[in-house]
N, C-alpha and C positions, 0 to 999 in steps of 0.2 A: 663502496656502494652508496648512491645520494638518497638522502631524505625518502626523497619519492621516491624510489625504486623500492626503497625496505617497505615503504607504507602499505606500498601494491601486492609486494609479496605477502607481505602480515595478514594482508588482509587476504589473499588468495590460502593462505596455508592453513587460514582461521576458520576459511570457509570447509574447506577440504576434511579439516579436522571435526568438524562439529557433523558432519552425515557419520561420522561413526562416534557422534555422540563425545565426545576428547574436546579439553579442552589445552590450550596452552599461551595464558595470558602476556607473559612478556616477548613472546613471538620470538622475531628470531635474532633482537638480542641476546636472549638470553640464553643461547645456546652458543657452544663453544665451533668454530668454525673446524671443516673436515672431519665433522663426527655425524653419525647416523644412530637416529632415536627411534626407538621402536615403541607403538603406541597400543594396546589392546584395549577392547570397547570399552568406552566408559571414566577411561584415566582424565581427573583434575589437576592439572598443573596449575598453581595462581603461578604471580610474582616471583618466582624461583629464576638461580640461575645453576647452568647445567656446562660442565667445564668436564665433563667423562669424553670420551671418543668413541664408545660403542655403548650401548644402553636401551636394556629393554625394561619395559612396566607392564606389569601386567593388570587386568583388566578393575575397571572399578577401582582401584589407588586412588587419593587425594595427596598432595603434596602443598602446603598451606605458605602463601608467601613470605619471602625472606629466609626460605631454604637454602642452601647450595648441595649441588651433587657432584664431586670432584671421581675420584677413583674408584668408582661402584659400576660396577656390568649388568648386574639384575638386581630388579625390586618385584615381588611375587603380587598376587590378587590378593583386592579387597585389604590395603593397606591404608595403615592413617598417620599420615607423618605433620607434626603441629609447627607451630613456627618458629623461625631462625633454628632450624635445625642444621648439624653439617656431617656431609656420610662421606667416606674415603676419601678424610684430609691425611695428606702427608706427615708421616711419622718424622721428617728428619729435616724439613723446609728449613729450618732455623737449628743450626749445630750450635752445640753448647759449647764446645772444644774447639771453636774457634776465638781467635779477638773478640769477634761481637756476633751477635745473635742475629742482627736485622738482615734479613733475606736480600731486601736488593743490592747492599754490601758484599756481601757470600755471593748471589747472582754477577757482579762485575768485576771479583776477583777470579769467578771461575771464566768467565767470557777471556780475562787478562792470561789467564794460565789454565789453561784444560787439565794439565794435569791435575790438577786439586780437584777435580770434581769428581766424585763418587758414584761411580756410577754401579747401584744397586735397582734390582727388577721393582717396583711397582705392584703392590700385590692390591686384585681387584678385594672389592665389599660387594657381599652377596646378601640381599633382604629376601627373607624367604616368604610367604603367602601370611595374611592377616597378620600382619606387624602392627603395634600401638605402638609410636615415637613419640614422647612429649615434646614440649617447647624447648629449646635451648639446650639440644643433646648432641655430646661432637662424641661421632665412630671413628678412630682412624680405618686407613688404608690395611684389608689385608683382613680384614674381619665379616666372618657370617654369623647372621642374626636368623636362630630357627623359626620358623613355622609357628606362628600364632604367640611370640615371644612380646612381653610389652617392656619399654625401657620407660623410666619415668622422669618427669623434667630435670634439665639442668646436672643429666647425669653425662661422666665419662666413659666412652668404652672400647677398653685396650685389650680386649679378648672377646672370641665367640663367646656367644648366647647360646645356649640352649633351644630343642622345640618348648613353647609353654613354659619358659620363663619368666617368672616377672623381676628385673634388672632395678636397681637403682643405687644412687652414688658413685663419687670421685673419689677413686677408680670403682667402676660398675660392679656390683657382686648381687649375685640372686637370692633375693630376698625367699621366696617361697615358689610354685609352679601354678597353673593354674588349675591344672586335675592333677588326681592322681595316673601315674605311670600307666596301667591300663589303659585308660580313656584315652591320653596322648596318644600312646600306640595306636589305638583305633583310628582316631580324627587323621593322623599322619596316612595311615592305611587306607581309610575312605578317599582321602584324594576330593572332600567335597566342596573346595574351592572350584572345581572344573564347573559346577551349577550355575546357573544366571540365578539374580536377586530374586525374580519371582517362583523361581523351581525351590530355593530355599525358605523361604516365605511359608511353605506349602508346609514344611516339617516341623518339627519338636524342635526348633534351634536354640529353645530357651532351658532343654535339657540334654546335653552332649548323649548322656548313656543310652537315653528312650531314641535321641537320633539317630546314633546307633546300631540299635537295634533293628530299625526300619531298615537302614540301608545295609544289612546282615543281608550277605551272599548277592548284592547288588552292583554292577559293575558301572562306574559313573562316567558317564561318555564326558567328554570336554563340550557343552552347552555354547558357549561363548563363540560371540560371532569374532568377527575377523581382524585384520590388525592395520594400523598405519605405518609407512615407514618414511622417517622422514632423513634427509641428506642435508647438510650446512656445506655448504663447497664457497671457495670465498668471493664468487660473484653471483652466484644462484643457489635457489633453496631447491632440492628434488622429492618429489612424494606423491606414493602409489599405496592404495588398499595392497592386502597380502592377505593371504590364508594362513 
């Protein structure tokens, strides 16, 4: 694809993007070709790049540049992921047990001999709804991160989270929750990420249990308007609203 062909498209896809409010600053380099991204109202993508093959955000997400997204399927609502963060980096890119470590090494000896290369499934990473990511935090491949879990900078993590964890250190280990069990159960129960900003706005958001209690015996419709879906095919970019 020439210069100007990408430029056109960037800018046609920037545009498309922005009536539902989505942003996605490095266009469509920065997406992995043959992969389709699924966009819901409201998602910030700066600077990031995106190397997954199916991939949905859900709505209101920020993702702060010099992220990458390699082996991750979904990222939930209302998430904050800070910078050079890395989600579903491969567990095994670089073997120990061989000569040498260096990947493109290891990548032209398996190209030279197919037998050698291992071929193990690819396990996706799952970000569940109101995630805190700090700066400088690598998930591998194959790890879900619960529901309102915060991981804090600079940390590793080689196992699932918890809902309402708070993570931190190499290797991750949960330092404390952020309520107690009860409350979790509730908030997981209430389902109140289906709200738009202003429906939430409206409640006690500054006290889980009083919020709670409001939304006792209340069934929370999914609020949120509709979605983008976007296709990287390797001479055209494709993309339609969806419900």
């Amino acid at each position: 694809m020439n210069f100007l062909r990408r430029r056109l498209l960037d800018r046609q896809l920037k545009r498309a993007l922005s009536r539902n409010e989505c942003r996605l600053d490095s266009g469509i380099r920065g997406l992995r070709k043959d992969m389709e991204l699924t966009l819901e109202y409201g998602v910030k993508l700066h600077q990031i790049k995106i190397d997954a093959r199916q991939l949905s955000i859900g709505a209101y997400t920020d993702i702060v540049s010099g992220s990458e997204l390699h082996n991750v399927a979904g990222i939930g609502r209302y998430c904050s992921i800070a910078r050079n963060v890395t989600i579903g980096q491969h567990r095994k890119s670089h073997p120990l047990d061989w000569l040498s470590s260096h990947s493109g090494l290891v990548g032209l000896r398996q190209h030279q001999s197919p037998a050698t290369c291992v071929h193990e499934e690819i396990r996706q990473t799952m970000i569940g709804h109101d995630v805190w990511i700090g700066m400088d935090v690598l998930i591998l491949e194959g790890i879900t991160i619960g529901t309102g879990a915060v991981i804090g900078a600079q940390s590793l993590i080689t196992k699932d989270v918890p809902p309402y964890a708070i993570v931190t250190g190499s290797p991750g280990k949960v330092q404390r929750y952020r309520f107690n069990q009860d409350i979790i159960d509730g908030l997981l129960a209430s389902q109140w990420w289906n709200l738009t900003p202003r429906q939430l706005a409206e409640l006690p958001i500054e006290d889980p249990a009083a919020l709670l209690e409001t939304l006792k015996g209340v069934v929370v419709p999914d609020s949120h308007p509709g979605k983008v879906v976007v296709r990287n095919h390797p001479f055209a970019v494709d993309y339609h609203a969806a419900q």
